[in-house]
N, C-alpha and C positions, 0 to 999 in steps of 0.2 A: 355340140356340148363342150365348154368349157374342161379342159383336162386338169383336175385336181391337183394342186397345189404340193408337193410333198415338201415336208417339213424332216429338219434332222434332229436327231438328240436336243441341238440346242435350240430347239423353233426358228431356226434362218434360215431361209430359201435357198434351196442349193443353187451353186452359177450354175451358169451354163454350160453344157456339155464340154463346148469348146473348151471350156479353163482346166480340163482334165487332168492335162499334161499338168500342170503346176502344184497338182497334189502330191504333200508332202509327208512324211512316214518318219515317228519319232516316240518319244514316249514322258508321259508325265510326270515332274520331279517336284511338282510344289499347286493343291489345290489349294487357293485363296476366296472362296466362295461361288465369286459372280465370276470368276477368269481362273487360267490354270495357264502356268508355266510349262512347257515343251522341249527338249532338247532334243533336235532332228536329229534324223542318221549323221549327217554331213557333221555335227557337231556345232551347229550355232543355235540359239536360243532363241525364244518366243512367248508372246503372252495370246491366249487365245480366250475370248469371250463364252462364257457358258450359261444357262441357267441355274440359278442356288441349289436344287434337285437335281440337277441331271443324270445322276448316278456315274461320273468320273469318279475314279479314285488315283491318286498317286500309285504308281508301278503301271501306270495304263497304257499299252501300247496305240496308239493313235495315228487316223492319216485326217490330213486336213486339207483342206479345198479351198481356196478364199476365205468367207469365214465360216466354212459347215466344218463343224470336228465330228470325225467317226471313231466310234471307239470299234480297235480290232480284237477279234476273239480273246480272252485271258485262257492261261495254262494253267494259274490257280487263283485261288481267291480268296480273300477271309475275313469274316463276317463275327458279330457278335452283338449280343442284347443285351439294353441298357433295362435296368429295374424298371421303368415304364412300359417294357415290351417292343419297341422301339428296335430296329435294324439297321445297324452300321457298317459301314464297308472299310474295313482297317486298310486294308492293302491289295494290290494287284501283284501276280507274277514273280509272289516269291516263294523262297523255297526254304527259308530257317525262319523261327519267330523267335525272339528272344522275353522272356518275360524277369523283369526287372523288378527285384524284390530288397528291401534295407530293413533295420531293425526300428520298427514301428508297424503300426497294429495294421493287420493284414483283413480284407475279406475274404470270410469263411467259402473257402472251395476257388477261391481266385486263380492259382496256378492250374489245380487238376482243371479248369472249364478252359482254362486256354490251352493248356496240352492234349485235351481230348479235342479242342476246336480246331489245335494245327494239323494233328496228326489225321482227322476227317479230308482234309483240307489240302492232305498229301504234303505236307510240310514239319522238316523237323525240328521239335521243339528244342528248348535247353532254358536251364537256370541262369539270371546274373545273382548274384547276394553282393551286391552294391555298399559304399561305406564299411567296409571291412577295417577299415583305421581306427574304429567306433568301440569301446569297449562291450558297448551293449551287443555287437554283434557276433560273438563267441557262440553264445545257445543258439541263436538264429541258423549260424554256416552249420554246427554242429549238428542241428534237427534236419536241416533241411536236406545235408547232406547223407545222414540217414534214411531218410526218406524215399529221396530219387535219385542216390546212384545205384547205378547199372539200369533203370527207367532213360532216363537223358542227363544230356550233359551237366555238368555242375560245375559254374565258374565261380572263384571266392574274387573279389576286387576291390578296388579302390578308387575313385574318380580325381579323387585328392591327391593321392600320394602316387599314383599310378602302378599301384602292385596290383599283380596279376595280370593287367594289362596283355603282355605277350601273349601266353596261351590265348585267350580272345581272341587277340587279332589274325593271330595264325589259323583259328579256328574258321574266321569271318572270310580267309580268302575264298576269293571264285564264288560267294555268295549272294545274293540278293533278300536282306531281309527288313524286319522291322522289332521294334523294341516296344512293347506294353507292358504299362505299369501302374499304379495306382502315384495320383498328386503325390509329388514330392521325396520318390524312391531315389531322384536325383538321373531321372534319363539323358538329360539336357548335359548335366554334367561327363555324363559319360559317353555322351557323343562330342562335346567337347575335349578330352581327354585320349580319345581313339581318332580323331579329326579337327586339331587344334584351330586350323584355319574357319571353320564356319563361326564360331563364336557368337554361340546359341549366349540369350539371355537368361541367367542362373535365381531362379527365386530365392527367399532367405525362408526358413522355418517358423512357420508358428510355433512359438515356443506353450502355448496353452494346451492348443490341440495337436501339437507335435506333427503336424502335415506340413510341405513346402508350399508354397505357393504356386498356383497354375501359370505355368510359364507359355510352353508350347501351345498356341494356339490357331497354326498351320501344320496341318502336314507334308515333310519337306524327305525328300530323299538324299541322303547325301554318300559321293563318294568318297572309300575312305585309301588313304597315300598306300597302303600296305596289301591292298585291295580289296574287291568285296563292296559292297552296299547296303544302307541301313537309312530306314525311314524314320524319322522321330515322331511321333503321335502322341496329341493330347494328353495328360492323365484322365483316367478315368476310374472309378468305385466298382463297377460289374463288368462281370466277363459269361454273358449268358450265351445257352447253349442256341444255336440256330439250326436246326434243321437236323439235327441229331437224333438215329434213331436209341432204342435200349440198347437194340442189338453192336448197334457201331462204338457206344459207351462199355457195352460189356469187352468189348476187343480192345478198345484204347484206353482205358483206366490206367493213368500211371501209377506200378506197383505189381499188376496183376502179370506182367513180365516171366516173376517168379517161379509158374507154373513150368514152363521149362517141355519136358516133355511129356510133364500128365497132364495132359488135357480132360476136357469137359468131357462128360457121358455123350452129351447132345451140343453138336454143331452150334444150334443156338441159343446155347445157356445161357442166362442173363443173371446168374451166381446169385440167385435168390433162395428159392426152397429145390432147387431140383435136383436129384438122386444123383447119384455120379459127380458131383461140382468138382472140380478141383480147389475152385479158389475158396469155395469154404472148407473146404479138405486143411488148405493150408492155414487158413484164421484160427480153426481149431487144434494145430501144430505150434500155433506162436510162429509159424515165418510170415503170416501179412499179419498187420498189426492191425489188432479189433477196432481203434479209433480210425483208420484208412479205409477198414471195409463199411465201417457205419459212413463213412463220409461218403461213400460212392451209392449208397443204399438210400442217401438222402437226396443225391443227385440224380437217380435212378426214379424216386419218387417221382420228380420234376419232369424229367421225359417223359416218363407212363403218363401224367397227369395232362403232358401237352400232346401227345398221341391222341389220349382219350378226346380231347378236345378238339381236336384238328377232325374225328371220326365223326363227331356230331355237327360240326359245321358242314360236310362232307355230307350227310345223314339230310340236313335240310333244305338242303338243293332242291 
C-alpha cells in the first residue's frame, strides 16, 4: 500500500527526510496573502510561499524546510469579529495592544471589546488619543482619560508635532505589540512618527465623512530604534468579541477595577441582578458611571446571547 502523502500548512510536500538539517527557525514580519516574509534567527530575510487561508499571522514563530513552513506553537494570540461574524487573527506572540483612538466618531464599545479581548488574551492593553494638536480633541483626551485611568494606560499624542511621543516610546521598550484602530485614527502616522525610517504611506481625510483613507493594507511588524516592536494593521470598524465567556467579561471590563477590595458575594457574579454585587454596589454610589455599567450590560447581552447559541448548536449534534 502506497504510504499517504502528507501535506503541510501550506499543501507542499514536505522534502525529504534528508533535507532536515536545512530547516530554518525565524519568525513572521510581513503577511502579504499568497507569501509571507521571515526573518530567521541568523538575521537575514526571506519570502516564503503560503496559501491565502493558511492561518499564518505576523508575530508567528516559524521553522521552514525547503518550501514546507511550520508554524511553532504561539505564547499568545489575538483574534476578533468583524460584523459579519467572521474570525481574524490580529497578531501572534504579543504581549501589549495598543488601541488607537482621534477625535472622530468612534464605534460604540470599540475600545472596552478590544480591552476585554487583550486582557483574555493575556496581553496588556492601553490608550493612544492620537492628533492631540486637534482643537477637537480636548473633550475626547478629557472623557476618555476619565474613563480609563487607573483601568490601563492613557497616552495623549501627536503624530504631527510629535508630543507625547516619549512616554510612548519608553513605555514600548522590551515589548512586542500591535496597534488597532478604526480607518483613519492616523496609525500609519504614528508608526511613522515612533519609526521614521519605514515610511508607511499616510492617507488624506475625507473631509465629508471625516474618515482617513485605508492605507495599511499588509500587516507588517516593525522595529522600532528606541526598542520594542509594533505591528501596524489594517483599519477596521469592529472589534468583536471571540470566545469570551460572561464570566471572563465580568472580570476584564474596564472600569470595574474600582472594586478594589469589596468583591462580589459569588465568585462568579456577572454584576447583573445578584445579591452581594459590588459593582452594582458601586453604580449606585456614583463611582462606576451608569452609562459604563449599561455599556457592559449591552456587551454582556451579546455573550449571553452567543453562549446560548453555541449550546444549541452543541444540543444538535
Amino acid at each position: 500500500m502506497k504510504k499517504e502523502r502528507q501535506k503541510s500548512r501550506t499543501g507542499i510536500k514536505p522534502p525529504d527526510p534528508s533535507s532536515a538539517t536545512l530547516a530554518r527557525e525565524g519568525m513572521i514580519i510581513a503577511h502579504r496573502g499568497v507569501a509571507v516574509d521571515v526573518v530567521w534567527d541568523d538575521g537575514q530575510r526571506g519570502v516564503v510561499r503560503v496559501k491565502r487561508r493558511s492561518g499564518h499571522v505576523v508575530g508567528d514563530r516559524v521553522k521552514v524546510a525547503g518550501e514546507v513552513l511550520e508554524q511553532l506553537p504561539r505564547q499568545t494570540e489575538l483574534r476578533r469579529r468583524d460584523a459579519h461574524g467572521g474570525i481574524h487573527l490580529v497578531g501572534a506572540n504579543l504581549d501589549v495592544l495598543g488601541v488607537v483612538v482621534a477625535p472622530m466618531p468612534l464605534p460604540p464599545g470599540f475600545i472596552d471589546r478590544a480591552i476585554v479581548s487583550a486582557r483574555a488574551a493575556d496581553l496588556q492593553p492601553f490608550i493612544i488619543i492620537n492628533k492631540c494638536d486637534l482643537a477637537a480633541s480636548a473633550e475626547l483626551v478629557r472623557s476618555l482619560s476619565a474613563t480609563y485611568t487607573g483601568a490601563v494606560p492613557v497616552f495623549s499624542v501627536s503624530a504631527a508635532t510629535g508630543s507625547g511621543l516619549s512616554p510612548l516610546r519608553e513605555f514600548l521598550k522590551g515589548h512586542r505589540g500591535a496597534f488597532v484602530g478604526t480607518t483613519g485614527v492616523g496609525k500609519s502616522s504614528l508608526l511613522n512618527a515612533l519609526c521614521p525610517e519605514i515610511d508607511l504611506k499616510v492617507g488624506e481625510i475625507n473631509v465629508e465623512k471625516d474618515r482617513g483613507r485605508h492605507t495599511t493594507t499588509v500587516s507588517t511588524l516593525h522595529s522600532l530604534s528606541t526598542g520594542g516592536e509594533l505591528i501596524d494593521t489594517p483599519g477596521f470598524q469592529d472589534f468583536g468579541l471571540v470566545d469570551i465567556s460572561a464570566q471572563e467579561l465580568a472580570v476584564y471590563f474596564p472600569g470595574f477595577e474600582k472594586t478594589g477590595e469589596h468583591s462580589c458575594r459569588f465568585r462568579d457574579c456577572r454584576h447583573r441582578t445578584e445579591p452581594g454585587c459590588a459593582v452594582v454596589g458601586l453604580v449606585a454610589k456614583g463611582e462606576v458611571q451608569a452609562e459604563r455599567y449599561e455599556t457592559y450590560l449591552e456587551i454582556l447581552n451579546e455573550v449571553e446571547a452567543g453562549e446560548a447559541e453555541s449550546r444549541r448548536r452543541e444540543w444538535k449534534k
